[in-house]
N, C-alpha and C positions, 0 to 999 in steps of 0.2 A: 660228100666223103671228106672227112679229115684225115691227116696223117699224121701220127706221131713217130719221130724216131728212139728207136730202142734203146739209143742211150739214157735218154730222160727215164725211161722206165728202170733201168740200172741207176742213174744217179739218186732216183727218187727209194728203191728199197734200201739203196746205202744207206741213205741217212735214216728213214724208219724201223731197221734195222737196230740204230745206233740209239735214238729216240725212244725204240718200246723197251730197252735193257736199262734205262737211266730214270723216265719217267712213267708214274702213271698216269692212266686218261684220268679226264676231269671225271667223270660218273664213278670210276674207284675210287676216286680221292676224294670224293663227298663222301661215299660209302663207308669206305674204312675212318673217317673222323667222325661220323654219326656212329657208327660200330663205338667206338673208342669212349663216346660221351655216354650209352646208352647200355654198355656191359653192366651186368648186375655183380660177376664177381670179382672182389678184390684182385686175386691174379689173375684173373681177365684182362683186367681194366691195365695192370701193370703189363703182360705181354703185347696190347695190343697199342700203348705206349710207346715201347718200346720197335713195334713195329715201324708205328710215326717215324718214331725219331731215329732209323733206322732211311725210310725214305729220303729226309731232310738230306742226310747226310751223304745222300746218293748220287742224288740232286746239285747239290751245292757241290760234291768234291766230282762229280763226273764219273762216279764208281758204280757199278752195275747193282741193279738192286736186288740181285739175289744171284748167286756164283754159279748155280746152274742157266745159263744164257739159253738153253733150251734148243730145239730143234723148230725152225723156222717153217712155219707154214705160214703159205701165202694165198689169198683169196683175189682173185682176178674178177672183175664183173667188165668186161670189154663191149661199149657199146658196138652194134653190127654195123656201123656208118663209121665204124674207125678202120685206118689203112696203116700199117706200122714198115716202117722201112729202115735200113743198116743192118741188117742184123734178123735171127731169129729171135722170137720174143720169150723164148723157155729158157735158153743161153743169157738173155740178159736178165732178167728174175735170177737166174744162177751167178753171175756178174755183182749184182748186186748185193745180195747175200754176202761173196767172199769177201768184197771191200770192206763191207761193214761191220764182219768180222776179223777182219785182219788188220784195218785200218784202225779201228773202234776197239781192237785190245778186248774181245769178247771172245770168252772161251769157247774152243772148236770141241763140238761132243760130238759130230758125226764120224758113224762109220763106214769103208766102204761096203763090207760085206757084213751081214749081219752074225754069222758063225766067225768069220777068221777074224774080223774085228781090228783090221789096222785105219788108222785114225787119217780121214780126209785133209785135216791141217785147215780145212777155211771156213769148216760146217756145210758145206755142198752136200749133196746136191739138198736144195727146201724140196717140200712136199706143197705143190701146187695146185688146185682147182682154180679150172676157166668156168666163165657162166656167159655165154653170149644174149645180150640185153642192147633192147631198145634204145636209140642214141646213139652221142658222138664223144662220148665219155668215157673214163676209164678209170673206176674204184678199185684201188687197192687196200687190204686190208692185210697186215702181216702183223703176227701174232706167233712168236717164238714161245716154244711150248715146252716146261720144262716136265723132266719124267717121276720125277717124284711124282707129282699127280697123277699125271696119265700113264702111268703104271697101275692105278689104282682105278681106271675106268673100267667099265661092264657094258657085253650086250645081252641081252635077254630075247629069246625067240619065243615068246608067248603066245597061247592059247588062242584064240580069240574071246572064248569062256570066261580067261581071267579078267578081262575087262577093266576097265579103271581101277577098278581093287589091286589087281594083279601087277598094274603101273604105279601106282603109289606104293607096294612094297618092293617093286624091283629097285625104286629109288632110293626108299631107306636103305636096304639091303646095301646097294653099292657104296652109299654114303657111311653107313654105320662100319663096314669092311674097311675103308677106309680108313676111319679115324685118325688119327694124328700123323700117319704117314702123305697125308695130300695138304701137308703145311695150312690147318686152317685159322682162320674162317676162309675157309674155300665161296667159290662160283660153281654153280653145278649145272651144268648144259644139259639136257636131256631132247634127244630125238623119238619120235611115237610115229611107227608108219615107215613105209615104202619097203625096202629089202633089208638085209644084214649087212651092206656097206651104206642103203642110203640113210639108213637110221644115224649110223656113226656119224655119217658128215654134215649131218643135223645137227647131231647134239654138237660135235666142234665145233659148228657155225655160231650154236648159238650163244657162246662164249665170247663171242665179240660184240653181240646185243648189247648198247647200254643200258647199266641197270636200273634206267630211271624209264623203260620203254618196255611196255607190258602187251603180253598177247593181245592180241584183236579179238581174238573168239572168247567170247566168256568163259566158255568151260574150261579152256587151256590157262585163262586169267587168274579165276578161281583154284585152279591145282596146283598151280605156283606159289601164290599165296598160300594155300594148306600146305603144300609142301615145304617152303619156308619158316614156317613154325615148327612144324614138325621135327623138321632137322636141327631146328636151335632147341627144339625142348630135350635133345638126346644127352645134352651136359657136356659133350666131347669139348667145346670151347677151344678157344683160341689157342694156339701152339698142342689143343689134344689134351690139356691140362686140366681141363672145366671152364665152365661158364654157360651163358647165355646167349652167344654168337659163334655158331660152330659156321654158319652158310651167310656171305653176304645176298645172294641174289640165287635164285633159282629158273633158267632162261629154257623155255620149251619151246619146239616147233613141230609142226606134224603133218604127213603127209599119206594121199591115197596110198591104201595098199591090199593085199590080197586075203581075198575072204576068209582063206586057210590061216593067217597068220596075223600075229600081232608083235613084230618086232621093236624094242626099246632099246636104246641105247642111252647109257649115264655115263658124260665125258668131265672129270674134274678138275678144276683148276686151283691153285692154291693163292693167297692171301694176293699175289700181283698182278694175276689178269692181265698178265701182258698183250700190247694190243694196239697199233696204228692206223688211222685210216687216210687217205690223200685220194681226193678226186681231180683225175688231169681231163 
């Protein structure tokens, strides 16, 4: 049995927190500079320039790279040989968050209620999934999520009929509804399977896939790929203006589910993918 205390688990989303609003991961930042080299149209090529050099400047002056700081979700994977002590560990994942927003000069968008709408002041509370996993380890992965995108996410409760057909236009559909409101070239997560919330927390999850790391199941491998084309053939293009890079990466995952149903869920992210990971 190992123990960690919950303050490490606080001090460690402070700073992730702080780190996924300044930086992006290495896997986006190949992607958007291959993007960039590899757009066909002239103001493509210039927006997504412009993007660059937009990071640069994020980076180097310590200024958040896009004004909406998002709503922090956080992904827990706690190995079952860990023991945490001071502290509850929901409280300090919340601990953490407010530092890193308060401390970190990152705008607070949450609210407490969702109708009366008065403003939390630190981004409290995140939205949290636990996953208890083998080991003595503990992945975090936090991933502030901003609403221009997932505003613009879908679930679809399909058929079983419709079958991969039916998956490949729920995707376009959500993607093309989209269009230039989910800041792109967007990441587009998509969940296949399980119920009408396990779908959704599929497709979130799979937005923190790097995009250099492809399904294991071929057919899942294959439909990302078609699908990726697909959604660059649609012209939407980068800032929604035109081009030839509306979608940097298309991340699936899929899971049993009931014979009656084929639920899909399309979660989308826009042009930053925001996204930290740290294993204690």
């Amino acid at each position: 049995m190992r123990t960690i205390e919950v303050v490490e688990i606080t001090r460690n989303i402070r700073e992730m927190c702080i780190e996924a609003n300044h930086f992006l991961s290495k896997d986006m930042e190949r992607a958007m500079r291959i993007a960039a080299e590899e757009e066909k149209a002239p103001l493509g090529r210039q927006i997504l320039s412009q993007l660059q050099d937009n990071l640069k400047i994020a980076g180097e002056d310590m200024i958040p790279i896009c004004q909406d700081t998002g709503m922090t979700v956080v992904f827990l994977e706690v190995g079952q040989e860990v023991h945490f002590e001071g502290g509850i560990l929901t409280d300090a994942v919340n601990e953490g968050v407010r530092q890193g927003y308060v401390e970190g000069y990152l705008r607070k968008s949450v609210v407490k209620d969702p109708l009366i709408r008065e403003n939390t002041k630190d981004n409290t509370p995140a939205v949290i999934h636990y996953d208890i996993v083998p080991g003595d380890q503990v992945k975090i992965t936090v991933a502030p999520k901003g609403f221009g995108s997932e505003n613009m996410s879908r679930v679809f409760m399909l058929k079983p009929a419709d079958g991969i057909e039916g998956v490949k236009q729920a995707i376009l559909t959500a993607v093309k509804d989209a269009g230039p409101n989910a800041c792109p070239p967007m990441v587009v997560g998509v969940g296949i399977g399980g119920t009408f919330e396990k779908c959704a927390l599929m497709a979130k999850r799979a937005l923190t896939r790097s995009l250099e790391e492809r399904s294991p199941i071929p057919y899942v491998r294959e439909l990302e790929e078609e699908m990726l084309n697909r959604i660059n053939q649609s012209g939407i293009g980068p800032g929604g203006l035109g081009g030839s890079t509306t979608a940097l990466a298309v991340n699936i995952d899929t899971y049993p589910t009931h014979i009656a149903g084929l639920p899909v869920a399309v979660n989308i992210c826009c042009h930053v993918n925001r996204h930290a990971v740290r294993v204690l």
